[in-house]
C-alpha positions in Angstrom: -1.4 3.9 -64.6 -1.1 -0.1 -64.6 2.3 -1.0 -63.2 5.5 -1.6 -64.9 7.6 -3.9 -63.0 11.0 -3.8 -64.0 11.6 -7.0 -62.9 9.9 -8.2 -65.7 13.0 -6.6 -67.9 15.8 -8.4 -66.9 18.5 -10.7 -68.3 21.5 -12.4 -67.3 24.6 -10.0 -68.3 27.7 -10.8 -66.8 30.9 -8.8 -66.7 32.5 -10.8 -69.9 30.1 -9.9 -72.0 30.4 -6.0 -71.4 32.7 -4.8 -74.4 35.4 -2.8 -72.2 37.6 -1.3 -75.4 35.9 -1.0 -79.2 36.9 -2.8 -81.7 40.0 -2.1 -83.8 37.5 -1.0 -87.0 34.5 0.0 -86.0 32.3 -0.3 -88.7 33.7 -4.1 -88.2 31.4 -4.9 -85.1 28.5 -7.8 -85.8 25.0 -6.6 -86.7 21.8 -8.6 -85.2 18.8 -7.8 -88.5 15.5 -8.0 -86.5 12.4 -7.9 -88.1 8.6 -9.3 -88.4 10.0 -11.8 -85.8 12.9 -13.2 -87.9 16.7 -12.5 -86.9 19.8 -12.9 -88.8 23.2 -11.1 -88.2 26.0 -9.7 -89.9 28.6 -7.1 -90.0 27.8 -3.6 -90.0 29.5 -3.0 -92.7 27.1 -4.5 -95.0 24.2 -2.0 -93.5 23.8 -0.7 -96.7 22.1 -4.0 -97.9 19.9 -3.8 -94.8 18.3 -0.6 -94.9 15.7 0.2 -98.0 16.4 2.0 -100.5 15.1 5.7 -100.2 14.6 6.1 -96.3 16.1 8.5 -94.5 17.9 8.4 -91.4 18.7 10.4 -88.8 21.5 10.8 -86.6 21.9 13.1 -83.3 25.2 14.9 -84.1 26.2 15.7 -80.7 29.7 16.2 -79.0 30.7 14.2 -75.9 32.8 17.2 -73.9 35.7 16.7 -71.2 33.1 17.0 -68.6 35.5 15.6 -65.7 37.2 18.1 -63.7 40.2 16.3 -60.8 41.0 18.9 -58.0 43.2 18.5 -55.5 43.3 20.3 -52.6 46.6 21.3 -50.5 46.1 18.3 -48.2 46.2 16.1 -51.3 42.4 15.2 -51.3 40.9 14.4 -54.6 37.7 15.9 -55.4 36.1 14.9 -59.0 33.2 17.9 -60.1 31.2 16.2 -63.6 29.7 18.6 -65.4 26.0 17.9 -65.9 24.2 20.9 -68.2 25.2 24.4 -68.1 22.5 27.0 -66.2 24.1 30.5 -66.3 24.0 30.6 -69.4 21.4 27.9 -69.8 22.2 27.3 -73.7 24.9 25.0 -74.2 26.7 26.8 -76.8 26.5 30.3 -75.0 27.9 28.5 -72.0 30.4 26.2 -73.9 31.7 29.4 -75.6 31.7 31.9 -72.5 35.2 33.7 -71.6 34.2 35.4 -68.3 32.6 32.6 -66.5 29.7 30.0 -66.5 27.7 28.3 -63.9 26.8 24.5 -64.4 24.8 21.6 -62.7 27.0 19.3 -61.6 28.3 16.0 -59.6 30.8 16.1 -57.1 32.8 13.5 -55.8 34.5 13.2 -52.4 32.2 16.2 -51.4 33.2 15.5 -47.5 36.4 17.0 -48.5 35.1 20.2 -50.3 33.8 21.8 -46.7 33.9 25.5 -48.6 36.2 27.9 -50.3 36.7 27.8 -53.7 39.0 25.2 -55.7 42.0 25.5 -58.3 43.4 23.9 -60.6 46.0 25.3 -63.1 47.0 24.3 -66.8 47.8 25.5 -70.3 45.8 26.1 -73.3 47.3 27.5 -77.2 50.4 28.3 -74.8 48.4 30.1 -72.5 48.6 30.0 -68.9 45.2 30.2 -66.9 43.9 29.1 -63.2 40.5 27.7 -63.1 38.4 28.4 -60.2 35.5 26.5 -59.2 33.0 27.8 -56.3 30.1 26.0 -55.0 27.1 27.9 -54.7 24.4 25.7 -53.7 22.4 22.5 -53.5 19.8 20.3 -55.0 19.6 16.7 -54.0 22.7 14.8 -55.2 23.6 18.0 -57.9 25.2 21.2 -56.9 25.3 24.6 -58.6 28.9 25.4 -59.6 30.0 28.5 -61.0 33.4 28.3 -63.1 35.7 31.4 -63.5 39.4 31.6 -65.0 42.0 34.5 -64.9 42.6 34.8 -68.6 40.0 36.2 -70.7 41.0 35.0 -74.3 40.1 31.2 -73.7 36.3 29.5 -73.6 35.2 27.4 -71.2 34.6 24.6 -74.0 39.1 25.0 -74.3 39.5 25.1 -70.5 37.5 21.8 -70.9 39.4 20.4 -73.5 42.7 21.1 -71.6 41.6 20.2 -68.3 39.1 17.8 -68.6 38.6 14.3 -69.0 36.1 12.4 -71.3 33.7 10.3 -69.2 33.4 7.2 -70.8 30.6 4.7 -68.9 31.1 3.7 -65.4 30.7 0.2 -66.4 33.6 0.1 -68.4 34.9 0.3 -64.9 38.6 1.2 -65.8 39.9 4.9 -66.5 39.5 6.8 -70.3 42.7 6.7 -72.1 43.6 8.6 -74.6 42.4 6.5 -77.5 39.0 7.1 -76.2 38.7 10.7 -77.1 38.3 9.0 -80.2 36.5 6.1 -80.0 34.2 7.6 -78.2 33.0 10.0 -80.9 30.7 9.3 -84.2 32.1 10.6 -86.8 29.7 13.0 -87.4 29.7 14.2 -84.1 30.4 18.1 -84.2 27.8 20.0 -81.7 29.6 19.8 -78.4 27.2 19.4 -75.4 27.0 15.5 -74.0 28.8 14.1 -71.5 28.1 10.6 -72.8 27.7 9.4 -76.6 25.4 8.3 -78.4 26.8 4.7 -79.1 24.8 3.7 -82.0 26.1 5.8 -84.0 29.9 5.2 -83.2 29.7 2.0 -85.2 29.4 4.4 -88.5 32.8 5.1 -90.4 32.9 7.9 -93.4 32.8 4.9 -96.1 30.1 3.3 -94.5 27.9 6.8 -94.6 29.2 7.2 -98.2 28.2 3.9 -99.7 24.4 4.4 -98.1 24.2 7.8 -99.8 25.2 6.1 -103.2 22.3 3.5 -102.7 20.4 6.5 -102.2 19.1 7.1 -98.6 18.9 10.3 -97.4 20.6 11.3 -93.9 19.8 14.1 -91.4 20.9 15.4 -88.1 18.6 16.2 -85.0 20.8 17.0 -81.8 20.2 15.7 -78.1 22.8 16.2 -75.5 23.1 12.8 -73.2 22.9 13.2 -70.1 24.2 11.1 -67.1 20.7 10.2 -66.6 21.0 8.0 -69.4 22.9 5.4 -67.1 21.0 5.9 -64.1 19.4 2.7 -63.2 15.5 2.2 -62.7 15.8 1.3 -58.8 11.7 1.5 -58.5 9.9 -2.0 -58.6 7.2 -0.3 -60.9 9.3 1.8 -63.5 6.4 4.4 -63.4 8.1 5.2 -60.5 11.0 6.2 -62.4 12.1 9.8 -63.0 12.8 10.7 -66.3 16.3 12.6 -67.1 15.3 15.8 -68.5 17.4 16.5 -71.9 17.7 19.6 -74.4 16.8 19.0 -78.2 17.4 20.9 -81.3 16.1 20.3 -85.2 16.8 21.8 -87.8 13.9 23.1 -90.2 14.9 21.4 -93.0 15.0 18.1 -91.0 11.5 18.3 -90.0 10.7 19.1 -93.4 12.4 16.1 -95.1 10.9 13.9 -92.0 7.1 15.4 -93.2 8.2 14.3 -97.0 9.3 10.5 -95.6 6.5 9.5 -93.1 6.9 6.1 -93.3 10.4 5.2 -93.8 12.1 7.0 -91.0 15.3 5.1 -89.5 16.5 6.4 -86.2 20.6 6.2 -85.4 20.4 5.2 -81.1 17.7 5.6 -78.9 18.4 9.9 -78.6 17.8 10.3 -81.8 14.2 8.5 -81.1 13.4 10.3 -78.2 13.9 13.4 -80.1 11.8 12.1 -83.3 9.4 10.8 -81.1 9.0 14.3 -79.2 8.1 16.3 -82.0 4.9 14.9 -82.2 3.9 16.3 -79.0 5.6 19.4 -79.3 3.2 19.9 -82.4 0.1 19.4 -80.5 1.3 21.8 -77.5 1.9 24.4 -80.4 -1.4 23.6 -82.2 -3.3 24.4 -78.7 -1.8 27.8 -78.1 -2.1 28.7 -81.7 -5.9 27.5 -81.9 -7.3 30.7 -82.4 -4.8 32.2 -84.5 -5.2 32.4 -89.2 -2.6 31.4 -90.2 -3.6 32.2 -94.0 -4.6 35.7 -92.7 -1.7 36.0 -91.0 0.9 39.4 -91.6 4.3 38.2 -90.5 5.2 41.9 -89.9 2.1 41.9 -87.5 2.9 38.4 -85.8 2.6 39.5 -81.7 5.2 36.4 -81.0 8.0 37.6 -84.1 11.4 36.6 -82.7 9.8 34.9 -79.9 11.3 31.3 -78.4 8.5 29.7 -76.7 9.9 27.2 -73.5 8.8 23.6 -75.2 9.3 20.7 -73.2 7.7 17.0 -73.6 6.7 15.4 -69.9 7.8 12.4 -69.0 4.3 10.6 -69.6 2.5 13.2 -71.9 2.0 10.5 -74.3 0.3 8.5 -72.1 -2.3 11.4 -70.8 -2.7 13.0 -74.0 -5.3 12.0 -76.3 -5.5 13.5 -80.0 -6.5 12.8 -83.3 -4.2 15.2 -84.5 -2.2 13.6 -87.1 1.6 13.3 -87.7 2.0 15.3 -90.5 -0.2 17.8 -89.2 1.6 17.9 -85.3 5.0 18.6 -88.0 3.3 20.8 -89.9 1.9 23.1 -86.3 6.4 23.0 -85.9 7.0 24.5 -89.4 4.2 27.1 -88.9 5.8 27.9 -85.3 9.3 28.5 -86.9 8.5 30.6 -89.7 6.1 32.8 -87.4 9.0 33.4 -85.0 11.8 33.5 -88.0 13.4 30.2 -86.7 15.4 28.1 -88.2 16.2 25.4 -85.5 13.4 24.2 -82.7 14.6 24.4 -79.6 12.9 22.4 -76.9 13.4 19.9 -74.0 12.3 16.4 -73.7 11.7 13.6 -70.6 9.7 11.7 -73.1 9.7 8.1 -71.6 8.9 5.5 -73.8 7.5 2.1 -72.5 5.7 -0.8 -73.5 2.4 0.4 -75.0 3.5 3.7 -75.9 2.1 4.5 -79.8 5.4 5.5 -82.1 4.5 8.1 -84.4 7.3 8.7 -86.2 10.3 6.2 -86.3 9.8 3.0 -88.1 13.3 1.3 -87.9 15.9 1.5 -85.2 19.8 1.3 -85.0 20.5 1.1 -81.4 23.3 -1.2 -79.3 22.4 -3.5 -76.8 21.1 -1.9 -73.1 21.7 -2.8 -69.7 19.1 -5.0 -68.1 16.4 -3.2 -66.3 17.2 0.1 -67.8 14.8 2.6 -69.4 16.6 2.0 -72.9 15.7 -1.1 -72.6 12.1 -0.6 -72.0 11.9 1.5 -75.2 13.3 -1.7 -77.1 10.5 -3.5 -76.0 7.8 -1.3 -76.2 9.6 -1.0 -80.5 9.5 -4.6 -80.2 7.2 -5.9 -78.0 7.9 -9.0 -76.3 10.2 -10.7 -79.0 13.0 -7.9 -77.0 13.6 -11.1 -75.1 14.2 -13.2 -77.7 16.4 -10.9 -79.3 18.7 -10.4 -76.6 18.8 -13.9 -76.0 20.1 -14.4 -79.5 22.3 -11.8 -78.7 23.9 -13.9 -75.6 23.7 -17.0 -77.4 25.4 -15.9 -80.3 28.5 -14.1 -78.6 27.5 -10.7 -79.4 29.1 -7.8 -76.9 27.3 -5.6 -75.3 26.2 -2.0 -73.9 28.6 1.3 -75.3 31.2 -0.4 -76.9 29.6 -3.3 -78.1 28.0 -4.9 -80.9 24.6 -3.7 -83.0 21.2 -4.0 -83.6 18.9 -2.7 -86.7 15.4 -3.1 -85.0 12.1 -2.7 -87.8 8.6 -1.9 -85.5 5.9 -4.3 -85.6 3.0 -2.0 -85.7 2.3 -0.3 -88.9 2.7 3.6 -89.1 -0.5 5.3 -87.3 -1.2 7.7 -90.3 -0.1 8.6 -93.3 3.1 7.7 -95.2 4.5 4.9 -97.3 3.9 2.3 -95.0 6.3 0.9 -92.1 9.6 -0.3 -93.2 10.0 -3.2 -94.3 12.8 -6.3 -94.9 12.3 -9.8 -96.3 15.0 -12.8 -95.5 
């Protein structure tokens, strides 16, 4: 694989320029309109007279959680343990909701301090006294396994959270989350609780914002990713091949994929998760079209189906769509995902995705782009430009020219592709200034 220096991806962004707090309105933050190599800005507000007339866009709905646990030991040490993903039980929603106990990958500060034993930290939930107890079971490079158990049976671990926790804002904000940021920090649409991070192109939505684009008549649906703290973890490899890819856990909804498969064509993504998720189902079609080669689908009795109820393990590698070559289509790879969820009497896919997508990667399903502006030499920013191609540059240095602010809590960005779709639908999305 040719190299990808990350060098090459790089801009000047100083401190000043990072947006510490939100704005006081946030549907009031400025709005940089790229496409066919033209830019113009405005507020986001106006959106609505930026994005055509029956698209549809999709948002991930996700949840940032409390994921921030302070414990203090007797001799006054401070030890911070970040939730990462839950692994007994592995499904977010099993583990979020659990009232005996739950084990989770996780990040531990001021580990010299946690030699071994357990720690405790007490606190109050619906006027409920509980002790949380956190144990340390083992350890995987800079992660460790921790399992979580409290003495009071009638709470969840998602309200133990809730009371206990803190919401992790970015570490570039570099001050601590207030209260206002619980939020701030939301969409909201947000509702499926999971991340530890948000998706920030979506916080710049407000309710009248969403209603007025209905109204001009574009469609909306939700896909759900949950971030990841790999999503700020910096590409410290000269070649960003080099780079390991966070892995993340996806879910969509039938009817999304279905209304996707009507709108080939004129697909708007809300942040770069929402992208990643789009872009994955592509790939997650052709691994189902392989292991379903042989099978007749039109012959097919459900009641007979050998894989009824059956959730296969999907998950999109980090450069599969650089080492797979098909002339599978789009609607087809959607169509092998709708086949797969009726014959196991789905109605959400559930799947995992590394996807990375880099300059000369070949975007099969998202045609315009709402996303924030990304911190130089970061893998968010080498999906910009391979949605852009080179003119990233010149876009961001608008950006800086033009006082714009920048990364979670800064300003916006509606990005239209420059390639035209690769099959199929109405045509890439397009504007005219």
């Amino acid at each position: 694989m040719k190299k990808l220096l990350i060098e090459d991806y790089n801009y000047p962004l100083t401190d000043d320029r990072i947006a510490k707090y939100p704005l006081a309105e946030r549907d009031h933050s400025k709005l940089l309109i790229y496409c066919d190599g033209e830019i113009m800005e405005d507020r986001f507000y106006n959106i609505g007279k930026v994005i055509p007339e029956d698209t549809l866009l999709i948002y991930n709905n996700t949840r940032v959680i409390q994921a921030r646990l302070v414990f203090r030991k007797f001799s006054g040490a401070r030890i911070e343990v970040f939730c990462l993903e839950p692994l007994d039980p592995h499904d977010y929603e099993r583990s979020l909701g659990s009232r005996k106990g739950c084990t989770w990958k996780c990040m531990v500060g001021n580990l010299k301090k946690w030699k071994e034993g357990p720690l405790t930290l007490s606190g109050e939930c619906k006027g409920i006294a509980f002790t949380l107890t956190a144990e340390r079971l083992e350890t995987t490079g800079n992660t460790h396994s921790i399992r979580f158990s409290w003495d009071n049976g009638k709470l969840s671990f998602a309200e133990i959270l809730d009371s206990l926790g803190e919401l992790p804002i970015p570490p570039y904000l570099n001050r601590a989350t207030e209260e206002s940021d619980k939020t701030t920090y939301q969409t909201v649409y947000s509702k499926i609780k999971g991340s530890v991070a948000a998706p920030t192109a979506g916080l710049h939505f407000t309710d009248k914002v969403l209603d007025g684009l209905r109204k001009r008549g574009v469609r909306m649906e939700e896909v759900t990713l949950h971030v990841g703290a790999g999503t700020f973890q910096p590409v410290k490899t000269e070649d960003a091949n080099e780079h390991e890819m966070h892995t993340e856990v996806i879910a969509v909804p039938k009817k999304t994929i279905k209304a996707i498969l009507d709108n080939l064509g004129g697909i708007v993504a809300v942040g770069t998760t929402s992208m990643r998720t789009l872009e994955s189902l592509y790939y997650i079609g052709l691994q189902l079209k392989d292991t379903f080669a042989h099978f007749p689908y039109e012959e097919c009795k459900f009641e007979d189906y050998p894989w009824k109820g059956h959730r296969f393990d999907l998950k999109v590698k980090q450069f599969e769509p650089y080492t797979t070559y098909s002339n599978c289509s789009t609607e087809d790879a959607l169509r092998e995902i709708l086949y797969y969820l009726k014959l196991t009497e789905q109605e959400t896919l559930h799947a995992e995705t590394q996807i990375m997508i880099k300059p000369g990667y070949r975007f099969r399903v998202v045609d315009a782009l709402i996303t924030n502006f990304h911190q130089p030499k970061s893998t968010l920013l080498l999906l910009v430009s391979a949605f852009v191609g080179d003119d990233w540059r010149k876009i961001y240095d608008y950006a800086l020219a033009h006082d714009f602010r920048f990364l979670s809590y800064g300003d916006s960005s509606y990005l239209v592709r420059n390639n035209p779709p690769p099959s199929g639908g109405r045509g890439a999305l397009n504007l005219k200034f």
